[in-house]
VEXPAFI-305534 format. One record per residue (C-alpha): residue number from 1; residue in three letters; x, y, z. Coordinates in nm, 4 decimals. Layout:
! VEXPAFI-305534
+-----+------+----------+----------+----------+
: seq : type :       xx :       yy :       zz :
+-----+------+----------+----------+----------+
: NUM :  ALA :        X :        Y :        Z :
...
+-----+------+----------+----------+----------+
END
This chain:
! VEXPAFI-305534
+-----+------+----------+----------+----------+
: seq : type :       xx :       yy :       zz :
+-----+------+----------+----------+----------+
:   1 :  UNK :  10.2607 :  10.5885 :  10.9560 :
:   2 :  UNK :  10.2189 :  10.8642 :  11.2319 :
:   3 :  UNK :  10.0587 :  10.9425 :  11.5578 :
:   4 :  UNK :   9.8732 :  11.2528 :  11.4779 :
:   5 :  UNK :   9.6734 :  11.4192 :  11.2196 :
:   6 :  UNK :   9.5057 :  11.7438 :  11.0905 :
:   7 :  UNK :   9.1674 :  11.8190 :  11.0778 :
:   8 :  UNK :   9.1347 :  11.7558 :  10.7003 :
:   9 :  UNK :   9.3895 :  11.4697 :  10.6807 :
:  10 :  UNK :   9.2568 :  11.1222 :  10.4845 :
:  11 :  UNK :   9.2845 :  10.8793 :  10.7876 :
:  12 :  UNK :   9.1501 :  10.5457 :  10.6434 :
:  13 :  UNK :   9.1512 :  10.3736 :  10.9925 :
:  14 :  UNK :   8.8160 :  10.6590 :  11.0126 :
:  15 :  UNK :   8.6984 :  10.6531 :  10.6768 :
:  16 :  UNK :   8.6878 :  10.3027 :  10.5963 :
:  17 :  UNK :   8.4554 :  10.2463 :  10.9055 :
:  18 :  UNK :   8.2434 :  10.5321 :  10.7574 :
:  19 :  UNK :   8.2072 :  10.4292 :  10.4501 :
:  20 :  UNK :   8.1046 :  10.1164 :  10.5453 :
:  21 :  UNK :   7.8210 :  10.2757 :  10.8060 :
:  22 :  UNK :   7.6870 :  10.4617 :  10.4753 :
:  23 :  UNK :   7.6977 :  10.1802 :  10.2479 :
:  24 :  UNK :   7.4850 :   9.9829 :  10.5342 :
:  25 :  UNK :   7.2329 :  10.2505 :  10.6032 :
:  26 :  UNK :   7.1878 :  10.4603 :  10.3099 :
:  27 :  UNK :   6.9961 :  10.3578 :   9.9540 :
:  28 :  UNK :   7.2067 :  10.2691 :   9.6882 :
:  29 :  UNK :   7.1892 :  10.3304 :   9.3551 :
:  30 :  UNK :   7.0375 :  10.0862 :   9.0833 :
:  31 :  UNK :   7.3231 :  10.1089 :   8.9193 :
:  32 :  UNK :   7.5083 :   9.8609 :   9.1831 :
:  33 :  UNK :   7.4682 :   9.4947 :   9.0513 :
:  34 :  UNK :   7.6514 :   9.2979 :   9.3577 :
:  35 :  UNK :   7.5269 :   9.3123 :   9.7154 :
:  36 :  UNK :   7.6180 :   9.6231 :   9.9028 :
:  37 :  UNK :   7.8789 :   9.4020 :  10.1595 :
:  38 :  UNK :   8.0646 :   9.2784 :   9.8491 :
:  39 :  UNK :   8.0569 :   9.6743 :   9.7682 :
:  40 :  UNK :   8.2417 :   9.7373 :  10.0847 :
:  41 :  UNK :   8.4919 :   9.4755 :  10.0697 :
:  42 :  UNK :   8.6336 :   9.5645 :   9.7347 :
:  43 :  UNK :   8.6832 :   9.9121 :   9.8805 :
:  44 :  UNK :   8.8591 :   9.7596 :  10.2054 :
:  45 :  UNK :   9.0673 :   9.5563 :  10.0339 :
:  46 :  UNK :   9.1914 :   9.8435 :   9.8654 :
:  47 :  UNK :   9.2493 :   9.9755 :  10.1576 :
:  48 :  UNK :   9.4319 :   9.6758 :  10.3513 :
:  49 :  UNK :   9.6756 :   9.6707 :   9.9993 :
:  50 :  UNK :   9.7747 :  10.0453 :  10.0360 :
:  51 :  UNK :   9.8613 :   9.9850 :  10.4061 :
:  52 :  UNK :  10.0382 :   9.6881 :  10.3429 :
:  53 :  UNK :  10.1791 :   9.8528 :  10.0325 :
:  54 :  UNK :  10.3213 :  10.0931 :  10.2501 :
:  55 :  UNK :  10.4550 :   9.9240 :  10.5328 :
:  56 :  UNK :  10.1779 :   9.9586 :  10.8583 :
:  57 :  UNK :  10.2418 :   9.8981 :  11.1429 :
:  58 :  UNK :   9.8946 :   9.9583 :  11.3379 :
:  59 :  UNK :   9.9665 :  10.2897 :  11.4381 :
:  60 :  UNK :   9.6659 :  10.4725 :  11.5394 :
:  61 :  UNK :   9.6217 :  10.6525 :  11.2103 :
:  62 :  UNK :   9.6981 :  10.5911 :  10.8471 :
:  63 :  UNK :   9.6989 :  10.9158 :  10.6576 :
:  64 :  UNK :   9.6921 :  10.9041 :  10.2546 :
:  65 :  UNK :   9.9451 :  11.1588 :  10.1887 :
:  66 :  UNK :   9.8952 :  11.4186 :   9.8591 :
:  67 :  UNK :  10.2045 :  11.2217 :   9.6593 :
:  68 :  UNK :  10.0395 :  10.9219 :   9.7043 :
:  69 :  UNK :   9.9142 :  10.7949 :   9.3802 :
:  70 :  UNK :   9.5981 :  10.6567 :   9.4327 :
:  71 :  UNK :   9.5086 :  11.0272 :   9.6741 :
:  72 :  UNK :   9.2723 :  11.1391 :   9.3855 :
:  73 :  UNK :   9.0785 :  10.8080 :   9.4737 :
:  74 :  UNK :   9.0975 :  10.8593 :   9.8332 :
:  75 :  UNK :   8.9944 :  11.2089 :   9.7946 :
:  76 :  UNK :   8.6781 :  11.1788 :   9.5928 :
:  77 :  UNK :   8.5333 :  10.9377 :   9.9120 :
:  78 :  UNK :   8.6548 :  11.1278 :  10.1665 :
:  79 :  UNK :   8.4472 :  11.4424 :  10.0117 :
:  80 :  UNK :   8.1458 :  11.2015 :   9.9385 :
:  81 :  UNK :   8.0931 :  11.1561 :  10.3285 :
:  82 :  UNK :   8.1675 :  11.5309 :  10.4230 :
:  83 :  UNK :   7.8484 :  11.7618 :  10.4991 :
:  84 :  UNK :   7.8620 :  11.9801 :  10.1751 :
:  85 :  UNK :   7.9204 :  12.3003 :  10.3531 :
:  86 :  UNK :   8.2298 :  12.1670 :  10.4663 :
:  87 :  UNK :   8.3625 :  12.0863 :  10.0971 :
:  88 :  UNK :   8.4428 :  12.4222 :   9.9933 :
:  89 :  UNK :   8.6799 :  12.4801 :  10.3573 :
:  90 :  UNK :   8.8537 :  12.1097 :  10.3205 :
:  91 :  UNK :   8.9046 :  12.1857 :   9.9581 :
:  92 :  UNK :   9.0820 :  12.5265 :  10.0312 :
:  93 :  UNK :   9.2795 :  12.4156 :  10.2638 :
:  94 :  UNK :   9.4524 :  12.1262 :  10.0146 :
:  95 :  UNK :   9.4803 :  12.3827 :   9.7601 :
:  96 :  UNK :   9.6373 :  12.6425 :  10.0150 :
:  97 :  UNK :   9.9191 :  12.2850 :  10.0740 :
:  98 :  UNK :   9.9801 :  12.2032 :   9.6907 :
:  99 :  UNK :  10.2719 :  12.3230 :   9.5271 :
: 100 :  UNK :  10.0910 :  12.3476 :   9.1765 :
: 101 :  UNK :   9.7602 :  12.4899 :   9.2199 :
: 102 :  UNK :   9.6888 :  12.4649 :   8.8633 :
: 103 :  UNK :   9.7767 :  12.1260 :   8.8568 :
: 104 :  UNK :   9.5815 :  12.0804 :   9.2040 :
: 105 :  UNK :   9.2664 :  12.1961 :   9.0237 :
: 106 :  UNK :   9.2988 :  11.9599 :   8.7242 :
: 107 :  UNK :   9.3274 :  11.6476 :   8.9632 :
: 108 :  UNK :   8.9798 :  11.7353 :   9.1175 :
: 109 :  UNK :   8.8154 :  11.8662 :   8.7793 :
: 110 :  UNK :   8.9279 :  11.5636 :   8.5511 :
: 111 :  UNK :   9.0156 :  11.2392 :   8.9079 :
: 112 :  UNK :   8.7938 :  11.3645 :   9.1848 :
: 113 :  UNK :   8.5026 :  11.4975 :   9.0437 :
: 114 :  UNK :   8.5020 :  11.1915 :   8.8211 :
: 115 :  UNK :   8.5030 :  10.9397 :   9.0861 :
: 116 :  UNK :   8.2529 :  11.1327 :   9.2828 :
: 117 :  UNK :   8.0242 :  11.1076 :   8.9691 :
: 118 :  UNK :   8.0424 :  10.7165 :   8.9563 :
: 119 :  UNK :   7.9659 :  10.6847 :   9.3364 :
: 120 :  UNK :   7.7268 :  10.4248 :   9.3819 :
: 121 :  UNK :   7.6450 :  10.3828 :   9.7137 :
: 122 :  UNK :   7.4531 :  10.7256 :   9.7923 :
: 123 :  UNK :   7.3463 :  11.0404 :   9.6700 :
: 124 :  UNK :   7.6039 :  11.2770 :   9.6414 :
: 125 :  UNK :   7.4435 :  11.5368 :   9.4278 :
: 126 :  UNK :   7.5056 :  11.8461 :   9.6897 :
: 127 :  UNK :   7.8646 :  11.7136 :   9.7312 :
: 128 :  UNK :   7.9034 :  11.7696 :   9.3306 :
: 129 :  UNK :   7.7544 :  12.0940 :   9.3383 :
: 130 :  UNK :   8.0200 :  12.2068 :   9.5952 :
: 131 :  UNK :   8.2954 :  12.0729 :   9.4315 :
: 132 :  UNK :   8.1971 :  12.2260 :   9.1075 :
: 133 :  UNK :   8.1276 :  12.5766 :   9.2377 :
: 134 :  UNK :   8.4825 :  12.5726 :   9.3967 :
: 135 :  UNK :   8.6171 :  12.4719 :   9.0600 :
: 136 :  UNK :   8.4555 :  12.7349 :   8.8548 :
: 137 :  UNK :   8.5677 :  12.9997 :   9.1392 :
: 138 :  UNK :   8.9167 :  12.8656 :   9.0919 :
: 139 :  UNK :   8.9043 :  12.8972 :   8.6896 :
: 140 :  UNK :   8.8347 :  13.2069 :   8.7333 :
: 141 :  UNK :   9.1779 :  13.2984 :   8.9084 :
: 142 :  UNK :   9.3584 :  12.9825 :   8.7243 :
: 143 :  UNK :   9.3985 :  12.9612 :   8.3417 :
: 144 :  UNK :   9.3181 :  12.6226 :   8.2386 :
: 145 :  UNK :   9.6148 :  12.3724 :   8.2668 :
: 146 :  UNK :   9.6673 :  12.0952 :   8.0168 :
: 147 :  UNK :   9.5596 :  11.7689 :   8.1982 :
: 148 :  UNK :   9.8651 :  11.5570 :   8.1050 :
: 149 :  UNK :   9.8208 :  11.1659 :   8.2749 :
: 150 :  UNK :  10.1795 :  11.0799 :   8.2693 :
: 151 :  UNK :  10.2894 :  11.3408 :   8.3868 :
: 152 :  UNK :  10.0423 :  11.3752 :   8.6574 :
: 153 :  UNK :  10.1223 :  10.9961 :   8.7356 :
: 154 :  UNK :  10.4885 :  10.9906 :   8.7900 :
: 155 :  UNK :  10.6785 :  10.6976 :   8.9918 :
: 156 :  UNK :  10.9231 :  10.4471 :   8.9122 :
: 157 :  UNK :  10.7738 :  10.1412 :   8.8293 :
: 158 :  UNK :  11.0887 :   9.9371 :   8.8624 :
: 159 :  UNK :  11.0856 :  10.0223 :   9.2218 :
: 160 :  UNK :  10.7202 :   9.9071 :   9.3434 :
: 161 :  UNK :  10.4213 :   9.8528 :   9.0732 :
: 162 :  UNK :  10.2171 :  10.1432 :   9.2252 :
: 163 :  UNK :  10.0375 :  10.1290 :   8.8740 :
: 164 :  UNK :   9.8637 :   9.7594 :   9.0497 :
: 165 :  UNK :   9.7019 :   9.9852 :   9.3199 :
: 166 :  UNK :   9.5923 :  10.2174 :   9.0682 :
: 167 :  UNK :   9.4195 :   9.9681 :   8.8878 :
: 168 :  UNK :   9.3248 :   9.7807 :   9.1959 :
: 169 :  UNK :   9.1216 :  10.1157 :   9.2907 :
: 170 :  UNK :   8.9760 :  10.1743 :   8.9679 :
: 171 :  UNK :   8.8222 :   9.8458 :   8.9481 :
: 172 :  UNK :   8.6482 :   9.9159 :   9.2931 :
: 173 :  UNK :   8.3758 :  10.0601 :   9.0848 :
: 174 :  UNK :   8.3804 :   9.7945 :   8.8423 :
: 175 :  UNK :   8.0646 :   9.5417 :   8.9625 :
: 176 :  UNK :   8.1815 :   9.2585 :   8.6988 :
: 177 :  UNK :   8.5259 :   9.1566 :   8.8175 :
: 178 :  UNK :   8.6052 :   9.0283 :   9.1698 :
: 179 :  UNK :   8.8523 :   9.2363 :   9.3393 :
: 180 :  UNK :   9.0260 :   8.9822 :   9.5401 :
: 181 :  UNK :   9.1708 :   8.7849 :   9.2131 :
: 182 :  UNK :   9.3157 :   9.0996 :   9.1077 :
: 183 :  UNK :   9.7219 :   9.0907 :   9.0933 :
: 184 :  UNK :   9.9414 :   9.2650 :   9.3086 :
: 185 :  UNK :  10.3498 :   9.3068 :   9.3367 :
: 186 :  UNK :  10.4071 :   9.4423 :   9.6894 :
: 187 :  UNK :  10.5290 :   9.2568 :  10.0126 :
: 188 :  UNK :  10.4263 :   8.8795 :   9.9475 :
: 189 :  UNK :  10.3989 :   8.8756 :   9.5788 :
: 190 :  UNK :  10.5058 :   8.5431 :   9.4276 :
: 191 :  UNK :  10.7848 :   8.7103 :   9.1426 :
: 192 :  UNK :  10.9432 :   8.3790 :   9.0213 :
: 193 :  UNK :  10.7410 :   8.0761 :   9.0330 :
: 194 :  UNK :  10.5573 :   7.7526 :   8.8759 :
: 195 :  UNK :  10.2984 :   7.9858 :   8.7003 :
: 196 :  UNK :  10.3990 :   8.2647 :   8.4588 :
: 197 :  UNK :  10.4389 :   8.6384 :   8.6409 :
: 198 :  UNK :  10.1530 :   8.7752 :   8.6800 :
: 199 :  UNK :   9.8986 :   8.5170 :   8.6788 :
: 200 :  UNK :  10.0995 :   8.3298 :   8.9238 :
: 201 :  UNK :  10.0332 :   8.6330 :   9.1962 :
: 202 :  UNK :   9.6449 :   8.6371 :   9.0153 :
: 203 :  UNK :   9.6052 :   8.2626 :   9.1203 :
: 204 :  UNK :   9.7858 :   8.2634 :   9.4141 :
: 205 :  UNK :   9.5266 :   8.5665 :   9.5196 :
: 206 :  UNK :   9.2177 :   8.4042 :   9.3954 :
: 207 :  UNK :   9.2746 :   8.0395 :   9.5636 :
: 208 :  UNK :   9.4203 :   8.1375 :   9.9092 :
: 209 :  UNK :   9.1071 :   8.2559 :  10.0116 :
: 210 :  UNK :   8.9328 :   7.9233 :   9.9865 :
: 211 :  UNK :   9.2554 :   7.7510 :  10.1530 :
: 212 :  UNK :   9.2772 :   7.6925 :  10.5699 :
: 213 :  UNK :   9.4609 :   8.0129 :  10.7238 :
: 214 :  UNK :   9.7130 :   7.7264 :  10.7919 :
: 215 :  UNK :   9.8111 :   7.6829 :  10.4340 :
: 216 :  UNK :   9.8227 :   8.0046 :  10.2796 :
: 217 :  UNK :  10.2090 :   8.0209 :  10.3391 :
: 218 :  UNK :  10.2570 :   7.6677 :  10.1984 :
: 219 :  UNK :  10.0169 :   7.7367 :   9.8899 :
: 220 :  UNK :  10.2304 :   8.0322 :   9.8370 :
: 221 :  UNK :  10.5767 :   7.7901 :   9.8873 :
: 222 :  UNK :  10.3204 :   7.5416 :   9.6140 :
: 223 :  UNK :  10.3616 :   7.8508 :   9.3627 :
: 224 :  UNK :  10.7205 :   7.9940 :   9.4186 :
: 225 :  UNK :  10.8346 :   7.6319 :   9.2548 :
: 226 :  UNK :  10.9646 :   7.5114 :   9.5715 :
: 227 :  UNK :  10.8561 :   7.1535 :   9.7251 :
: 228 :  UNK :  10.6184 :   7.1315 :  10.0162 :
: 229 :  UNK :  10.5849 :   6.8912 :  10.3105 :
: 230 :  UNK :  10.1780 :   6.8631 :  10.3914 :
: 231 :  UNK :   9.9575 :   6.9444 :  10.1143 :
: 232 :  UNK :   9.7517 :   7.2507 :  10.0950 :
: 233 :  UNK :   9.4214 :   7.2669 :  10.2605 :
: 234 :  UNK :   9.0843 :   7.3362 :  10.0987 :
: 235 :  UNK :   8.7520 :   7.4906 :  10.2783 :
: 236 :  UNK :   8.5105 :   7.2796 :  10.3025 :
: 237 :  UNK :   8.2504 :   7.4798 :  10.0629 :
: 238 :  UNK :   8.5319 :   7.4943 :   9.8077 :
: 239 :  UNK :   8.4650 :   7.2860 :   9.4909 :
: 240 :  UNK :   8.7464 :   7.0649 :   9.3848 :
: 241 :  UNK :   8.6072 :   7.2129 :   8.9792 :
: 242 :  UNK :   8.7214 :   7.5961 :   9.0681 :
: 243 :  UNK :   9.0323 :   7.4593 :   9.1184 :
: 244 :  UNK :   9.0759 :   7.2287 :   8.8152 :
: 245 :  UNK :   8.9439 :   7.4589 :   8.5907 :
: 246 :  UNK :   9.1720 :   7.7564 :   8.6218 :
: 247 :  UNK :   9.4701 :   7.5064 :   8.5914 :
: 248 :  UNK :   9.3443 :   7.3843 :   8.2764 :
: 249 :  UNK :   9.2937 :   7.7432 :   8.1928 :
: 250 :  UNK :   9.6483 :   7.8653 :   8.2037 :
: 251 :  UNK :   9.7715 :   7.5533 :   8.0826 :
: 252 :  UNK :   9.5956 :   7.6422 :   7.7390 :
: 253 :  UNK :   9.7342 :   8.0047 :   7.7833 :
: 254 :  UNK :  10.0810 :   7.8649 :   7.7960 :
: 255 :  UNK :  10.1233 :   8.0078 :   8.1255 :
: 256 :  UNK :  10.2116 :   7.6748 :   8.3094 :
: 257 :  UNK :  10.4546 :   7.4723 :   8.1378 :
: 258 :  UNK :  10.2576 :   7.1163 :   8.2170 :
: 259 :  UNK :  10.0314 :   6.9100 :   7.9716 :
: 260 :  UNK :   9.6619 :   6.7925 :   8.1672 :
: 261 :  UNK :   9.7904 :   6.4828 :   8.2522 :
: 262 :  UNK :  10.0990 :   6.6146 :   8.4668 :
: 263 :  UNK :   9.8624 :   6.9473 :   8.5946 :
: 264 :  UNK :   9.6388 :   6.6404 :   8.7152 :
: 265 :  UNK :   9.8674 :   6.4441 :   8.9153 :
: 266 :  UNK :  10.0631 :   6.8091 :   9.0853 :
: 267 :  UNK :   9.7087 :   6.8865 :   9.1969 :
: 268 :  UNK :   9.6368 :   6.5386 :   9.3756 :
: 269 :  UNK :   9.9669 :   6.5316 :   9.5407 :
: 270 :  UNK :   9.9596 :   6.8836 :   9.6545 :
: 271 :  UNK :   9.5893 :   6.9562 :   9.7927 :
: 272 :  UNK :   9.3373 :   6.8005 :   9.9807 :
: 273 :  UNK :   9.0002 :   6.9030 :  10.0913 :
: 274 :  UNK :   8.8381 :   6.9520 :  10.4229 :
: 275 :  UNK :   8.5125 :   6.7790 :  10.5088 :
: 276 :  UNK :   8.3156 :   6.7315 :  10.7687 :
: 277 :  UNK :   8.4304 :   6.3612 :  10.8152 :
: 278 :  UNK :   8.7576 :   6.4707 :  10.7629 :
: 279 :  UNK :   8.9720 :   6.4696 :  10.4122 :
: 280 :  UNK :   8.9155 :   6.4297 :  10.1066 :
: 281 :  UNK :   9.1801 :   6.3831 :   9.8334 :
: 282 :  UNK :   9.1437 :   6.4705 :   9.4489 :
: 283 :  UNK :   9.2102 :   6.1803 :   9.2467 :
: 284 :  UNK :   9.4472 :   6.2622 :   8.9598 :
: 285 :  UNK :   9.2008 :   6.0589 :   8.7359 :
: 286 :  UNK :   8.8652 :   6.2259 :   8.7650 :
: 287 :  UNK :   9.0554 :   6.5619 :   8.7432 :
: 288 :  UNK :   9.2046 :   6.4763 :   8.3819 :
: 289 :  UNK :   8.8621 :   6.3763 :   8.2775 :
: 290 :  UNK :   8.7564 :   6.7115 :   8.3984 :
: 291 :  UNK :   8.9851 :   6.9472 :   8.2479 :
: 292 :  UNK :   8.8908 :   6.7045 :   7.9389 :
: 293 :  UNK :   8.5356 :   6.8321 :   7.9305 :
: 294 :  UNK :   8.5974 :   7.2363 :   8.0168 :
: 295 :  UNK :   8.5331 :   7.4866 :   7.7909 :
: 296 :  UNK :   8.4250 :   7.7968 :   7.9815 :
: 297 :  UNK :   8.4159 :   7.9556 :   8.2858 :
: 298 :  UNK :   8.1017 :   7.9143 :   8.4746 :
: 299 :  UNK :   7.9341 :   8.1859 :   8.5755 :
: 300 :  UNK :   7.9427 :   8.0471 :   8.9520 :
: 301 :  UNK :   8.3032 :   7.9851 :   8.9357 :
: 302 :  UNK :   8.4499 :   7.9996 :   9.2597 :
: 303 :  UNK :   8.7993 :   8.1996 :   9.1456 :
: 304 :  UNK :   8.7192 :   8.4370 :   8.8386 :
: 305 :  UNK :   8.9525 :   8.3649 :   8.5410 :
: 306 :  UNK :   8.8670 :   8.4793 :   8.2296 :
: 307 :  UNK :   8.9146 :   8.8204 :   8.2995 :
: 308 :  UNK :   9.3177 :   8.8062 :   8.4002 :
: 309 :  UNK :   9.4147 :   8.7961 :   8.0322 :
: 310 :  UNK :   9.1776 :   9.1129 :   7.9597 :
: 311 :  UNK :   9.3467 :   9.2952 :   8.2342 :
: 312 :  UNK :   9.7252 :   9.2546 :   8.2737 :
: 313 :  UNK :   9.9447 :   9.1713 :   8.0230 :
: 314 :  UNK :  10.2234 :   8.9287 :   8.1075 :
: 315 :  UNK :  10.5946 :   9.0250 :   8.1703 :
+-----+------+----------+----------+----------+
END
């Protein structure tokens, strides 16, 4: 992205390593229902998507630019882990940049300020305060613009999904959905495959992580419809069930074009699972009884499910 930076600029290779410091040694709120590492990660992975979003290639900074859409995001924690004296200076100097101060003001009012407010993971009451004495002063000199979202969100969605990231981020406060299932159409994605678009990309994200680094690439060959040579490898702490149970999930969605019977026998011939002995393969068999007997998903289900038809609607 680029070899220098500003005083004020959002470099995420410093603020993700920040944020997690804070999360680690400050209290966090009540609020927070999953364990404060979990916390972290779904922030880093959004993260790790924007840079791979946007092409890095480890330079030694990655700056989140003011035209980027998910900046508001971005923003809001970079001003959460500023001193508050500092808010007020950091703030003028991105109005002093923006082409639309009016405009500027509305993103902090009605994105920052609002993201700030849901921050879990310390107190951030003085950082509020700042941010909404600046605000005021700036009303004062600013009529009030008309907070319009599209028009405040505007990119071409044919292009690249930027929308995904948006919702990606959003979701990092979210503690009932599990950020790594979430869909994505950037560098990677699967866009024509065995499983309907998107939950082909949802599954494909949900399962790899329980698959050897070794088979990632063929799971993702698995998915694009294409054959594969050596079958996919399974951790050893995965459970054969949080596989079989998604299948039979998407099957009853109408989202893979197989009956339980066929779903069966494409999962036997295409993974195995790691033990300590060795291997050990899924027997077509037992996994038709299984997907016989589901009804729900568990709440200790290994890939969450349930939740892809709430939040993306299929192309």
């Amino acid at each position: 992205m680029t070899h220098s930076k500003d005083a004020y600029d959002i470099d995420l290779n410093s603020l993700i390593p920040e944020l997690n410091e804070i999360i680690n040694s400050q209290p966090l709120s009540p609020n927070l229902q999953i364990p404060k590492e979990e916390y972290f990660d779904r922030i880093s992975f959004s993260a790790d998507y924007l840079k791979k979003l946007l092409g890095y290639r480890e330079e030694p900074y990655f700056i989140v630019k003011v035209s980027e859409p998910s900046f508001d995001y971005w923003f809001a924690l970079y001003l959460s882990t500023k001193k508050p004296h500092l808010i007020p200076l950091i703030l003028d100097q991105y109005f002093k940049e923006s082409n639309d101060p009016g405009l500027f003001i509305s993103h902090v009012e009605h994105y920052v300020l609002e993201i700030i407010d849901k921050n879990v993971f310390y107190n951030v009451k003085d950082q509020l305060k700042e941010i909404s004495s600046w605000i005021r002063e700036k009303r004062n000199v600013y009529p009030q613009q008309v907070f319009i979202q599209n028009q405040i969100v505007n990119f071409n969605l044919n292009k690249i999904n930027l929308l995904q990231i948006i919702q990606i981020i959003n979701k990092a406060w979210d503690t009932s959905e599990d950020m790594s299932n979430f869909f994505y159409d950037g560098e990677g994605s699967i866009k024509e495959g065995l499983i309907k678009s998107p939950y082909g990309n949802l599954f494909f994200e949900g399962l790899k992580v329980h698959c050897e680094d070794s088979s990632i690439s063929n799971l993702k060959t698995l998915l694009s419809k294409q054959q594969i040579d050596t079958r996919v490898i399974l951790n050893t702490n995965f459970k054969k069930i949080s596989l079989i149970r998604p299948i039979k999930h998407l099957i009853d969605k109408g989202c893979l074009s197989m009956n339980q019977k066929e779903a069966s026998q494409w999962i036997s011939n295409n993974f195995i699972k790691r033990t300590k002995e060795g291997f050990d393969s899924i027997s077509s068999d037992s996994t038709q009884k299984t997907m016989a007997r589901f009804h729900t998903e568990p709440k200790n289900a290994q890939i969450k499910y349930e939740h892809w038809f709430k939040s993306v609607k299929s192309n």
